[in-house]
Structure formats: structure tokens, C-alpha cells
NUKOLKE-116864 format. One line per 10 residues: number of its first residue (from 1); their letters; for each residue z, x, y of N, C-alpha, C. Coordinates in nm, 3 decimals, decimal comma. Each point is the difference from the previous one (the first is absolute). Layout:
BEGIN
NUM = a = Z:X:Y:Z:X:Y:Z:X:Y ~ ...
***
This chain:
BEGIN
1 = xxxxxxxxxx = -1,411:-4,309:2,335:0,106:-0,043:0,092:-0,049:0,015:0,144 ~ -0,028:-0,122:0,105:-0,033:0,041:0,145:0,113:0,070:0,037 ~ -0,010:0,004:0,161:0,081:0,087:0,117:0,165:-0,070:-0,013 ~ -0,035:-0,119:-0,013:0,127:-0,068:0,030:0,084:0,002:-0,099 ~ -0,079:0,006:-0,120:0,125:-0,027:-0,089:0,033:0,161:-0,040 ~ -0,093:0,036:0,020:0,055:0,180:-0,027:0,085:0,070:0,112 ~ 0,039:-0,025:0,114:0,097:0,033:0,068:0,108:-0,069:0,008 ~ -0,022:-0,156:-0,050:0,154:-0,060:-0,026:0,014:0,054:-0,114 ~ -0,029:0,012:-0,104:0,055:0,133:-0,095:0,021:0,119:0,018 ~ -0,030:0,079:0,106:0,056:0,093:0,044:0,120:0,011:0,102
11 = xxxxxxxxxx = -0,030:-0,150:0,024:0,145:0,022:0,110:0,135:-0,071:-0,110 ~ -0,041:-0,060:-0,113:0,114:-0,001:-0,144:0,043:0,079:-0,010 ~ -0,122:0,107:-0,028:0,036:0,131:-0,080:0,072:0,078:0,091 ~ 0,002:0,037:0,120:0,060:0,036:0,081:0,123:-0,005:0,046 ~ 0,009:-0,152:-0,002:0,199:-0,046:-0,017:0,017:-0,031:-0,091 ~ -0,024:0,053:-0,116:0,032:0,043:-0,141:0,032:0,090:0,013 ~ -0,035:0,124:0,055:0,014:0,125:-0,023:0,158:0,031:0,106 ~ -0,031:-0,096:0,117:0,135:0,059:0,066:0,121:-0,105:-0,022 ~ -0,004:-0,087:-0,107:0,089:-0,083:-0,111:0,084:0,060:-0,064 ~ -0,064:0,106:-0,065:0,059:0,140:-0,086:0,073:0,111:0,096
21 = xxxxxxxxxx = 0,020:0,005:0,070:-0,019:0,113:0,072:0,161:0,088:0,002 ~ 0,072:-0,151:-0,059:0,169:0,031:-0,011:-0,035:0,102:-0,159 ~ -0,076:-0,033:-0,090:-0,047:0,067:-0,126:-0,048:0,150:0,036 ~ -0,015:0,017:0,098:-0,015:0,175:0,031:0,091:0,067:-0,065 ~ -0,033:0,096:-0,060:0,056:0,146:-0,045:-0,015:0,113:0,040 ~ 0,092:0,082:-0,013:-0,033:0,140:0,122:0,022:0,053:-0,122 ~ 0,054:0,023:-0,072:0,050:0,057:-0,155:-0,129:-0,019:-0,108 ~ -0,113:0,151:-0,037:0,042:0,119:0,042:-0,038:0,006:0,158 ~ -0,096:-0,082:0,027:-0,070:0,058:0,150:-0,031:-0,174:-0,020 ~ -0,050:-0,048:0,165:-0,014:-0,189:0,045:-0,061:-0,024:-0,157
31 = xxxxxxxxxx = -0,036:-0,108:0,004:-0,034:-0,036:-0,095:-0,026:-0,159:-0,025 ~ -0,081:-0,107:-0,046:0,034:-0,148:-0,003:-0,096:-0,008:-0,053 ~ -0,013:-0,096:-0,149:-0,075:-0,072:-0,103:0,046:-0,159:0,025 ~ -0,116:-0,034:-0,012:-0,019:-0,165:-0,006:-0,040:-0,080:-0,095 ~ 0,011:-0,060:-0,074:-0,084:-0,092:-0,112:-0,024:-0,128:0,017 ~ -0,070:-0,016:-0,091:-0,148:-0,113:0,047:-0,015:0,033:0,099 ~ -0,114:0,065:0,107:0,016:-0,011:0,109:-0,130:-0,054:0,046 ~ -0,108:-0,027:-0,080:-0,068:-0,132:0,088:-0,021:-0,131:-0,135 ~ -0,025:-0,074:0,040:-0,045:-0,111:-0,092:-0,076:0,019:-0,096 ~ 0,033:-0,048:-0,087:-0,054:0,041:-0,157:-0,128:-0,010:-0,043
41 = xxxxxxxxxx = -0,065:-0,081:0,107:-0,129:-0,063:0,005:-0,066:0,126:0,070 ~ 0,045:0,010:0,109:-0,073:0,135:0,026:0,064:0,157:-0,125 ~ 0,040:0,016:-0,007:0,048:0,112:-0,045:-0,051:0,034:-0,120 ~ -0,036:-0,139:-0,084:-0,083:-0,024:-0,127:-0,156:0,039:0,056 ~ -0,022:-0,032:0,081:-0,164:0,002:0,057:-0,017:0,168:0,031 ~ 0,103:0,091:0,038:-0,035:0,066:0,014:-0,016:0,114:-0,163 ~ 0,098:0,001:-0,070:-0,003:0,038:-0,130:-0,109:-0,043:-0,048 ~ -0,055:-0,107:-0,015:-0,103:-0,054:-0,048:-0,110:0,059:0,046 ~ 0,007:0,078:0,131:-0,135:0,056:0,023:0,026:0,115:0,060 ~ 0,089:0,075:-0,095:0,076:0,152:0,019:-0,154:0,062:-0,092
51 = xxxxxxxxxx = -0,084:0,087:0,059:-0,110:0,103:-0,014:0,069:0,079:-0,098 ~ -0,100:0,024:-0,110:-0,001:0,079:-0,123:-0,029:0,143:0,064 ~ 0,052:0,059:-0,092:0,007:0,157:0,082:-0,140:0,054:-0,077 ~ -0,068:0,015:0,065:-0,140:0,074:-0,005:-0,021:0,168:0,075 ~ -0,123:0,028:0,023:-0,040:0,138:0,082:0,079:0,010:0,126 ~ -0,029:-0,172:0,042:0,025:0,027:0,128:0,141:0,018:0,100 ~ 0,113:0,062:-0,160:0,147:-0,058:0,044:-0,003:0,198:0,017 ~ 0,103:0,064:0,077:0,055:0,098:0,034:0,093:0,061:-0,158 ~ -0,021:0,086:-0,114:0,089:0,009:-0,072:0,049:0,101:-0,008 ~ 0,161:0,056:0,004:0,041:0,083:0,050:0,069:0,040:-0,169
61 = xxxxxxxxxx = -0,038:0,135:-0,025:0,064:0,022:-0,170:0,027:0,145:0,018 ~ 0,104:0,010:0,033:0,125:0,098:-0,015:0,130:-0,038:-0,103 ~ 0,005:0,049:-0,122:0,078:-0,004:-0,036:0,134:0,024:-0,022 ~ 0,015:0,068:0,130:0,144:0,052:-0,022:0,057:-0,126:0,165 ~ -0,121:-0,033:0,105:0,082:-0,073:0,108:-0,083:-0,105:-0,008 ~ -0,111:-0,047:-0,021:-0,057:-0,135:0,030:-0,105:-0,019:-0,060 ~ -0,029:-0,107:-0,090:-0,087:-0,073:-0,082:-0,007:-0,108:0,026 ~ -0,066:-0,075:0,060:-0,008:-0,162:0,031:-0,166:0,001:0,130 ~ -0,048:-0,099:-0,012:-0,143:-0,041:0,059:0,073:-0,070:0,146 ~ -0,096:0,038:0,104:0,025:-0,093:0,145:-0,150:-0,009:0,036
71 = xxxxxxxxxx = -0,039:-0,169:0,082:-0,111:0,003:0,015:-0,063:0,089:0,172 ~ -0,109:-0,019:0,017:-0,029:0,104:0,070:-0,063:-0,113:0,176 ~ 0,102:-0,044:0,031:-0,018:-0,109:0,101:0,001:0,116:0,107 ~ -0,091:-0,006:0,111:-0,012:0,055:0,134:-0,016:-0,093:0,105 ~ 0,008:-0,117:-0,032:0,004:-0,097:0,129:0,023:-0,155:-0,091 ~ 0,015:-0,069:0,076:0,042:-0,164:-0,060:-0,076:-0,051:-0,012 ~ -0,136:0,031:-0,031:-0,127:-0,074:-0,015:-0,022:0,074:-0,151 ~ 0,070:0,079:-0,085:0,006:0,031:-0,069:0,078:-0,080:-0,156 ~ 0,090:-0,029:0,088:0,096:-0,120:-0,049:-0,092:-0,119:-0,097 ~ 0,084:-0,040:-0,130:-0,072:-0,141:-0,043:0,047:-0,058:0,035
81 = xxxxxxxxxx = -0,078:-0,144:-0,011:0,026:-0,092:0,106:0,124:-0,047:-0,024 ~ 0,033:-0,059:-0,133:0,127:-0,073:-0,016:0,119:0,100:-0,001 ~ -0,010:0,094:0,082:0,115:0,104:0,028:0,015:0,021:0,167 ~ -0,105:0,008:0,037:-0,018:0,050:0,115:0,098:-0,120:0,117 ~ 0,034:-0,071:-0,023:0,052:-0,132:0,049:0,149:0,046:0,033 ~ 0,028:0,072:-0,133:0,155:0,014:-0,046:0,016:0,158:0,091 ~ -0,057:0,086:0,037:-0,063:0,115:0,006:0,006:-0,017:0,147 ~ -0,051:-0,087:0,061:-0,018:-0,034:0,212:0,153:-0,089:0,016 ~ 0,067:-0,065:-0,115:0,147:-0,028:0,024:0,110:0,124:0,044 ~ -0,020:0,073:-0,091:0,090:0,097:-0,009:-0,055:0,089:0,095
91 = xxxxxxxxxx = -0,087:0,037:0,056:-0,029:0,064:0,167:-0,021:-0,035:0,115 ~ 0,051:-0,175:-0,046:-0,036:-0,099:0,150:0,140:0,069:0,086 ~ -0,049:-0,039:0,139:0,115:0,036:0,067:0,147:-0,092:-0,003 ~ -0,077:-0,116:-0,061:0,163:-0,064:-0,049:0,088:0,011:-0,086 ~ -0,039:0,094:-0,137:0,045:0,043:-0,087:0,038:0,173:0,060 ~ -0,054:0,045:0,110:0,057:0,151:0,044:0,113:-0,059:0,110 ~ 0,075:-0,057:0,038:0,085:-0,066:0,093:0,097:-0,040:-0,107 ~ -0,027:-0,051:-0,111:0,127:-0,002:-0,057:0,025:0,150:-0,103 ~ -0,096:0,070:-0,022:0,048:0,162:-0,041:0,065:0,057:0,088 ~ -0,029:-0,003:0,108:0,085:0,055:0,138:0,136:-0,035:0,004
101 = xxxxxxxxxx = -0,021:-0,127:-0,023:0,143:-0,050:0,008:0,090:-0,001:-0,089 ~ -0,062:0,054:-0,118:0,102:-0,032:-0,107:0,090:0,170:-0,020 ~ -0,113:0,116:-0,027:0,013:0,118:0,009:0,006:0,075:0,130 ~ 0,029:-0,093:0,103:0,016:0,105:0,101:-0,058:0,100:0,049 ~ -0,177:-0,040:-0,023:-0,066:0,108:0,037:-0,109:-0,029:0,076 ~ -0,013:-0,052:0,160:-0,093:-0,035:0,075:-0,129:0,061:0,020 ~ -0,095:-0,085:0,028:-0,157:0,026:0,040:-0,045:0,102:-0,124 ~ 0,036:-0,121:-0,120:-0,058:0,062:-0,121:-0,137:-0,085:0,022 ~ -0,139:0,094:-0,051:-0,126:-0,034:0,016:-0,075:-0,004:-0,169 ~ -0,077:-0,049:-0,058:-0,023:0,007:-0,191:-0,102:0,104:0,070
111 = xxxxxxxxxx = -0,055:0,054:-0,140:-0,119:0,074:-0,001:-0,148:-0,094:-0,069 ~ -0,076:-0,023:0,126:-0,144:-0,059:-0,029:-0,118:0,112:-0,091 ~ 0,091:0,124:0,008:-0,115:0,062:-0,085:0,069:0,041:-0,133 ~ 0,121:-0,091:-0,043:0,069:0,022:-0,158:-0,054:0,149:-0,052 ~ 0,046:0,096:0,093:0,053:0,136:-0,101:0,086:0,001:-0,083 ~ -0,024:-0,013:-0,110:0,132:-0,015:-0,108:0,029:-0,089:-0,044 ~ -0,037:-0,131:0,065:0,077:-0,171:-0,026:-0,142:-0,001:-0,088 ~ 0,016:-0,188:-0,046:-0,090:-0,060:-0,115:0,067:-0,059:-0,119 ~ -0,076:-0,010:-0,092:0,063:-0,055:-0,113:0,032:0,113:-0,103 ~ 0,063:0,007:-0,075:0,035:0,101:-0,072:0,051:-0,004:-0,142
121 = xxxxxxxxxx = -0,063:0,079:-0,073:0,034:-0,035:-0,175:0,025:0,085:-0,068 ~ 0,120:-0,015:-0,021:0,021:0,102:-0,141:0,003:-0,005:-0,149 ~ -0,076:0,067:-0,047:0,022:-0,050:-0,177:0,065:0,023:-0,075 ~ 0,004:-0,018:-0,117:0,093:0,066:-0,127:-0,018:0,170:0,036 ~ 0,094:0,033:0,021:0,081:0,132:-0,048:-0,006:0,072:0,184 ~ -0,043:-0,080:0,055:-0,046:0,032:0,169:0,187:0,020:0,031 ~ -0,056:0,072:0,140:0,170:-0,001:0,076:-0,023:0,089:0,132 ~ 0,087:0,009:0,074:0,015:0,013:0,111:0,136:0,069:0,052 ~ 0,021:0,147:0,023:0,090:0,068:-0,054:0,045:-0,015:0,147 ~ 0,166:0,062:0,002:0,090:-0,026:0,112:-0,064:0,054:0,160
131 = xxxxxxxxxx = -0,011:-0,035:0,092:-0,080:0,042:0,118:0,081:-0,094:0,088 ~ -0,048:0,077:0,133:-0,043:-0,094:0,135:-0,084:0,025:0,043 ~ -0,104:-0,103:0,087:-0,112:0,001:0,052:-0,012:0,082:0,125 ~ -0,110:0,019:0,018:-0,106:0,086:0,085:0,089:-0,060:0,196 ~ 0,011:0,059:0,025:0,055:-0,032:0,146:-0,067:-0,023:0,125 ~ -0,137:0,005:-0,019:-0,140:0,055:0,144:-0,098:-0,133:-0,101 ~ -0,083:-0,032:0,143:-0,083:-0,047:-0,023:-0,136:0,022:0,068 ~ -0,098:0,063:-0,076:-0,132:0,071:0,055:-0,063:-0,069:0,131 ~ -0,036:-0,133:-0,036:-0,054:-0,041:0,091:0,046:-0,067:0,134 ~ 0,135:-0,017:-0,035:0,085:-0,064:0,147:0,063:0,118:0,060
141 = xxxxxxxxxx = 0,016:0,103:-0,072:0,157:0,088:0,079:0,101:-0,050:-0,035 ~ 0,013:-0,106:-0,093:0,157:-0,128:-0,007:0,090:0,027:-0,099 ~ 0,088:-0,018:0,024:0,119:0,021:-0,129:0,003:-0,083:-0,100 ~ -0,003:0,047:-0,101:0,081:-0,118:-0,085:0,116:-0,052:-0,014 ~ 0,023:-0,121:-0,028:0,161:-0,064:0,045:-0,004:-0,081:-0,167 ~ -0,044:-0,085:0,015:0,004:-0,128:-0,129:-0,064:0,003:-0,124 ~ 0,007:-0,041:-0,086:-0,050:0,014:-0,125:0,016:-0,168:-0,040 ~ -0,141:-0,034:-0,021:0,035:-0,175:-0,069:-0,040:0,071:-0,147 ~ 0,006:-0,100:-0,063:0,006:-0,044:-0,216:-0,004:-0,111:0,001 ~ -0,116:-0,091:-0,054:-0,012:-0,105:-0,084:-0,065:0,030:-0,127
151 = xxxxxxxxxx = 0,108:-0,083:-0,102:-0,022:0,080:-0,146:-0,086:-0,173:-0,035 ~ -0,064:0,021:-0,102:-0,056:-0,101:-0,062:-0,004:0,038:-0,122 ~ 0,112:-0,046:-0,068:0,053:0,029:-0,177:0,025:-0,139:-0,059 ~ -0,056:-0,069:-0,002:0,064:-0,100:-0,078:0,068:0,000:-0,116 ~ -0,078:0,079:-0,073:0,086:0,038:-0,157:0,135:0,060:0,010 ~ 0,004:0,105:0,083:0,066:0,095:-0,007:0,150:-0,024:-0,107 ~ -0,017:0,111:-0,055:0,128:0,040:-0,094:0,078:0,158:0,033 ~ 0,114:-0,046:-0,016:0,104:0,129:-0,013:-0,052:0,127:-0,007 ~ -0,096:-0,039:-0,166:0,034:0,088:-0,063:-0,147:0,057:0,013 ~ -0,088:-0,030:0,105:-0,081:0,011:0,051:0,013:0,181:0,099
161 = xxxxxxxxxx = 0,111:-0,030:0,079:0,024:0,148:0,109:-0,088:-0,026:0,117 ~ 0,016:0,071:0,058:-0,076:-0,029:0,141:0,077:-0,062:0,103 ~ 0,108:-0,008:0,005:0,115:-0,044:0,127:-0,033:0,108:0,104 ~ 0,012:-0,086:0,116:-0,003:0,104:0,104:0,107:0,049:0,057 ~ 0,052:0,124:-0,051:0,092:0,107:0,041:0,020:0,041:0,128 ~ 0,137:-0,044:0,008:0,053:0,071:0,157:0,067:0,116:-0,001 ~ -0,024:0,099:0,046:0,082:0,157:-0,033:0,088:0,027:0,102 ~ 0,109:0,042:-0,021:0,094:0,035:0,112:-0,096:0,169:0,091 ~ 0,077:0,030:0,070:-0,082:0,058:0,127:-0,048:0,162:-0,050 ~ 0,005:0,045:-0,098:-0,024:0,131:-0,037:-0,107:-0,039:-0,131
171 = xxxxxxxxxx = -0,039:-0,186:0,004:-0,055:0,018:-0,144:0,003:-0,002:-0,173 ~ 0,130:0,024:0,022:0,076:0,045:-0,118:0,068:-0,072:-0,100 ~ 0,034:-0,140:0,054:0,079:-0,082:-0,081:-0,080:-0,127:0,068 ~ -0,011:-0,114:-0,134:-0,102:-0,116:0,062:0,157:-0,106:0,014 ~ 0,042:-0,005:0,093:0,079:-0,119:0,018:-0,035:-0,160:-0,032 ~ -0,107:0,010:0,028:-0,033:-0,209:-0,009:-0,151:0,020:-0,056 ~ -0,014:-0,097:-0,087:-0,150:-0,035:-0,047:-0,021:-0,160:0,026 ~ -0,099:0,010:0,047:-0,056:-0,176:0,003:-0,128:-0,017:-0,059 ~ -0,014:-0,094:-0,080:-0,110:-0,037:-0,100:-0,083:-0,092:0,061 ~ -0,138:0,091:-0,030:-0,080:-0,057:0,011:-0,104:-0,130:0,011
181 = xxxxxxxxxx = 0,122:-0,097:0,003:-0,048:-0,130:-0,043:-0,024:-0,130:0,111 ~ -0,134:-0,071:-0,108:-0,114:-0,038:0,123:0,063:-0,077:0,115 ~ -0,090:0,022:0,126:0,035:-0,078:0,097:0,124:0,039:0,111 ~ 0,020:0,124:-0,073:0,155:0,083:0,072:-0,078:0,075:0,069 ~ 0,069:0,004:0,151:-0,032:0,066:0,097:0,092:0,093:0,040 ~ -0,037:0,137:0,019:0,129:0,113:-0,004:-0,056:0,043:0,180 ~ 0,091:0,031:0,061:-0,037:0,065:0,174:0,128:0,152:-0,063 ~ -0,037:0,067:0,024:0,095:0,153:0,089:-0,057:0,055:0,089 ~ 0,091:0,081:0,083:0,002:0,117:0,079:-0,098:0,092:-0,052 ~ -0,042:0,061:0,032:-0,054:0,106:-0,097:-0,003:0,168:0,154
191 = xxxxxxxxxx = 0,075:0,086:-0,091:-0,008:0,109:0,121:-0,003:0,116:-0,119 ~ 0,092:0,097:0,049:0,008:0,140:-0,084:0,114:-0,013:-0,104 ~ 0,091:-0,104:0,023:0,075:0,020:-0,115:0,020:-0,106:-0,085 ~ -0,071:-0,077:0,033:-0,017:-0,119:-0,130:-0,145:-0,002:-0,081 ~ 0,099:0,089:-0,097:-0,067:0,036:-0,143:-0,024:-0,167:-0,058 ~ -0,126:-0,012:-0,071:0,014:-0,129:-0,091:-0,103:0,091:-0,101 ~ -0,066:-0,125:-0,083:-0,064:0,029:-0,130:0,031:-0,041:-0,149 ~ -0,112:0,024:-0,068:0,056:-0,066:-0,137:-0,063:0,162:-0,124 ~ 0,089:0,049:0,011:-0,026:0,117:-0,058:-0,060:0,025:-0,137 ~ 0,090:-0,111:-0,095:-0,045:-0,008:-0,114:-0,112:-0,094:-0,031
201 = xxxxxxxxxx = -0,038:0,066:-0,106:-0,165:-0,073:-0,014:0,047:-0,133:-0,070 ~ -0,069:-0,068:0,070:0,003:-0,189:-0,027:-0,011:-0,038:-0,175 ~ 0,028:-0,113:-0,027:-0,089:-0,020:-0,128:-0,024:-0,140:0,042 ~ -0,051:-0,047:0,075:-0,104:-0,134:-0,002:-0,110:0,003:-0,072 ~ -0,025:-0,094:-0,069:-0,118:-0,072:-0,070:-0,131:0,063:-0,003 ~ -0,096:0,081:-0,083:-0,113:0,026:0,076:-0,072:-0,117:0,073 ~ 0,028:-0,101:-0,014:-0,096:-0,108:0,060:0,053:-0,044:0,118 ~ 0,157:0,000:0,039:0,072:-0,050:0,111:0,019:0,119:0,107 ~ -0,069:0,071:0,051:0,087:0,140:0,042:0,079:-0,052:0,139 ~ 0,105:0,106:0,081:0,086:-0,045:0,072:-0,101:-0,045:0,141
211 = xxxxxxxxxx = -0,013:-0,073:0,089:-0,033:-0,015:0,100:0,060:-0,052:0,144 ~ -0,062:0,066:0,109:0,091:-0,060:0,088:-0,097:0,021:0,142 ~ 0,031:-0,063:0,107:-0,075:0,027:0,102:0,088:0,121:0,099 ~ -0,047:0,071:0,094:0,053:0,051:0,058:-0,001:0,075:0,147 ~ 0,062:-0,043:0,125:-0,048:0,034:0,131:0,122:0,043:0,038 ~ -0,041:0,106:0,128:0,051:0,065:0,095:0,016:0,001:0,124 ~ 0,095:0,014:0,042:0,035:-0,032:0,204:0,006:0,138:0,015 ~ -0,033:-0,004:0,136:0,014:0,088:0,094:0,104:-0,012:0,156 ~ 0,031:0,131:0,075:0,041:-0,017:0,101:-0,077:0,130:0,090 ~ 0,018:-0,031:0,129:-0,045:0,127:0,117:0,123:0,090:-0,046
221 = xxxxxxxxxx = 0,112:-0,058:0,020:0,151:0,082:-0,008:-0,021:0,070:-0,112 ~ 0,051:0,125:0,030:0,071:0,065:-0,183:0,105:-0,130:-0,034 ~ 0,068:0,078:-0,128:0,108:-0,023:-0,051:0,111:0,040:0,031 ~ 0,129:-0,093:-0,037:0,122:0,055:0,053:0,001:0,106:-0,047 ~ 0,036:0,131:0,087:0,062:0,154:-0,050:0,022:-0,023:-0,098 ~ 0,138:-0,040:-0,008:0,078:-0,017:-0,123:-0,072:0,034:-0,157 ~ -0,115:-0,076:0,039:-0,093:-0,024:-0,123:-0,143:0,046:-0,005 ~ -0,020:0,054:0,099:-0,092:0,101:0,002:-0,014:0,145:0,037 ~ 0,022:0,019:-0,171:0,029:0,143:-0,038:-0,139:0,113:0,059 ~ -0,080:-0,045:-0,013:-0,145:0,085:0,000:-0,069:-0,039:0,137
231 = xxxxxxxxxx = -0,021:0,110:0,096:-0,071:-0,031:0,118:-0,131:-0,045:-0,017 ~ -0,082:0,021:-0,108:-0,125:0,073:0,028:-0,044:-0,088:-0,071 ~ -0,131:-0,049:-0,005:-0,069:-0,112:-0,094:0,009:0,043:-0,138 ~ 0,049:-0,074:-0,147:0,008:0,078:-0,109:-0,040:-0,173:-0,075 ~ -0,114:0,084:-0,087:-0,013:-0,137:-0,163:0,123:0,000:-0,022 ~ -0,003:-0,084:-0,151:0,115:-0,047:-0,087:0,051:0,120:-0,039 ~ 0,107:0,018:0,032:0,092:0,075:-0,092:0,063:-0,020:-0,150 ~ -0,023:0,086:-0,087:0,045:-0,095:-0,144:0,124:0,104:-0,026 ~ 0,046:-0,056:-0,090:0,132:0,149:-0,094:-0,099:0,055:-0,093 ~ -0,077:-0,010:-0,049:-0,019:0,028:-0,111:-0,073:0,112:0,073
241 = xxxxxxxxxx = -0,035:-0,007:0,072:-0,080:0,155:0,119:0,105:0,068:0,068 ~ 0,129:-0,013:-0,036:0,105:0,025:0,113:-0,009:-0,044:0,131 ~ -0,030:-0,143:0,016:0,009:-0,059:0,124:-0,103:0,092:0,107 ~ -0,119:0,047:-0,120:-0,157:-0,009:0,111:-0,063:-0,069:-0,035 ~ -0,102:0,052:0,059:-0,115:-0,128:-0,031:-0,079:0,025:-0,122 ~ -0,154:-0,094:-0,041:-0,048:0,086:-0,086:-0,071:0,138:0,020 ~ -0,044:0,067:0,089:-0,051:0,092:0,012:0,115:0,099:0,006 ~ 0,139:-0,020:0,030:0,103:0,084:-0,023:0,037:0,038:0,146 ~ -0,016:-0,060:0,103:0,054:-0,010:0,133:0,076:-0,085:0,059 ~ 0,077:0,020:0,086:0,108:-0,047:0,074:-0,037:-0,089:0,124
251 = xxxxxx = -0,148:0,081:0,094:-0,076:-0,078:0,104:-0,142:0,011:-0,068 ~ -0,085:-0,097:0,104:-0,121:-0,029:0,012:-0,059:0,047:0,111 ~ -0,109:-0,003:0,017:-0,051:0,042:0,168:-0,021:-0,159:-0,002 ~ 0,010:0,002:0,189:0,002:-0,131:0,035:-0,150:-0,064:0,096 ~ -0,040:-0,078:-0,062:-0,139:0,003:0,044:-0,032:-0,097:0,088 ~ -0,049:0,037:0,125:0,025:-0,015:0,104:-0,144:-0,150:-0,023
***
């Protein structure tokens, strides 16, 4: 795809995104899923050349909070090609102008060095127990604000599991699940009290496992008070640690 036609698709995708925007949910915490959200032609191209999980993927096997593979991207030259397209959409600044605008959260910036973001797979019996994410970001000083999800399930079944769980604010009760299914694009808030996760272990296909892409915004600003419980830079918090981390702490040191 040249320059031209890849930013008139980003400026689609863009007033696409603030199309929806009456579709916001604050219930448990912001919230807005989209489907189909690019053309099938692309969206097929990228499944089609979704990377087999090898050495070189990140695999995280804790069984009591997280089992599932993420790949190990440190810059966008890392990226395959027929992704990387979809990948400079979703961090162009025309696609961060309508996140701003939709969630109410200005001079949101992506992260070029994807700590945490990438593609991501979980397999049969994998899962991802109730948490919220890490609040600091090493290399900017920056907050975290946003959380994108693009799932690429085509199959997907029910009876499959793996919905992505919204938890009311202590964690404790999953109010809303949204399924995984391809081409759905999920945006939230993401701070200290929006718990998500898929706790119970999946049963997808050994051959189909769950997949999805996944990036992160930033801001200079903290977070509203309101919602930011924890001063201090802290990983994911899970329940299954009593809302520490894995090493069994509350903060991190913050590295300058």
C-alpha cells in the first residue's frame, strides 16, 4: 500500500472511530468495541501472515495469573511487513486525535518502543487472570492511559472462553464480557481500577489458539485522582496475588 492510500485509510479509520463515539461506555470503567473495523481484504492479509509462535515470542507460564506468548517487538522495524501498515495506523497522529477525542484524554502519544504491546497468543488451556496494568513507563516517564485489542478469531466459538472480561472496581465481579471475534476492535481506559482479563483457561483448538494484536497510549499527565489509586510506578496487579504483582509487591523502583 503507498503513502496515499495508507493515510486515506487512516483518515477512514479515524472517522470511524469518532462515528462510534455515541457507543462509549463508562460501565465498568470508558470502554468502546468496534467490528469489522478495517476491510476484509486487509484484515485477511494480516491473519494470513500472523507469525507462528517460535523462540522468538516472550512466553509467560504462570499458572495461577498468566499463560499466553507475546512477541518481543522493541521498535517498528521489528514489525512484519503485512502488519506493520495496520501497526503506523493505529499510532499515526490521525488515529491519536480521534482517541483524544473520543475518551477525553489529550496529548495521548503510542509507545515506539512497544513495552508490552505486539501480537499476542494464547492457547488451549492459556488465560489471563483478573488484573490491571502496570501504570509507569520506563523509558518515557509517561503514564499509561489507553489500552487498544484487535482480536483475529475467525472461528471463534462460545464454547471456546476467552471473552474479554470487564471487572467492576475491586475486581471481583466480571460485569461485561466481549468475545473475541475477528476484526473487533476493543479501546478502554485502563488505570487502577479497571480490572479486565480472562481468568479461566480457554479451550480453543490446539491448532487455532486465541490471537490478537495489542498497543498502548501514553500521557505526560497522571490520571484522574479519582482513578489513580497508587502514586508510585507499580506492574500489573492481579487478584490472584492479592492485587500485587508477580514478585508480590505493590511498587516498583522507577527507572530513571
Amino acid at each position: 500500500m503507498d503513502q496515499k492510500s495508507l493515510k486515506n485509510l487512516a483518515l477512514s479509520l479515524s472517522d470511524r472511530l469518532l462515528s462510534e463515539k455515541e457507543k462509549l461506555s463508562s460501565q465498568p470503567f470508558k470502554h468502546l468495541y468496534i467490528d469489522n473495523f478495517l476491510p476484509m481484504e486487509l484484515s485477511n492479509n494480516i491473519l494470513n501472515h500472523f507469525p507462528s509462535v517460535d523462540n522468538n515470542w516472550n512466553f509467560s507460564n504462570d499458572s495461577e495469573i498468566e499463560i499466553k506468548y507475546r512477541t518481543k517487538w522493541e521498535c517498528e522495524f521489528d514489525i512484519p511487513d503485512h502488519i506493520i501498515n495496520f501497526v503506523r495506523i493505529l499510532n499515526s497522529s490521525l488515529f491519536l486525535k480521534s482517541l483524544s477525542n473520543v475518551f477525553k484524554i489529550p496529548k495521548i502519544i503510542p509507545d515506539p518502543y512497544f513495552t508490552g504491546g505486539g501480537l499476542n497468543v494464547t492457547k488451549r488451556n492459556g488465560l489471563l487472570d483478573v488484573h490491571v496494568d502496570g501504570n509507569y513507563h520506563d523509558a518515557t516517564g509517561l503514564h499509561r492511559r489507553l489500552n487498544v485489542i484487535y482480536f483475529l478469531n475467525p472461528n471463534w466459538q462460545p464454547e471456546w472462553k476467552g471473552e474479554f472480561g470487564l471487572y467492576d472496581n475491586n475486581g471481583e465481579h466480571c460485569l461485561k464480557k466481549i468475545e473475541p471475534i475477528n476484526n473487533r476492535l476493543v479501546i478502554f481506559d485502563t488505570h487502577d481500577k479497571s480490572f479486565h482479563g480472562y481468568p479461566d483457561p480457554i479451550l480453543f483448538p490446539i491448532n487455532d489458539p486465541r490471537k490478537s494484536l495489542i498497543l498502548y497510549y501514553y500521557t505526560a499527565d497522571r490520571r484522574d485522582i479519582g482513578n489513580d489509586v497508587y502514586q508510585d510506578p507499580h506492574s500489573a496487579l492481579w487478584k490472584k496475588k492479592n492485587f500485587h504483582d508477580k514478585k508480590g509487591n505493590l511498587k516498583r523502583d522507577k527507572f530513571e
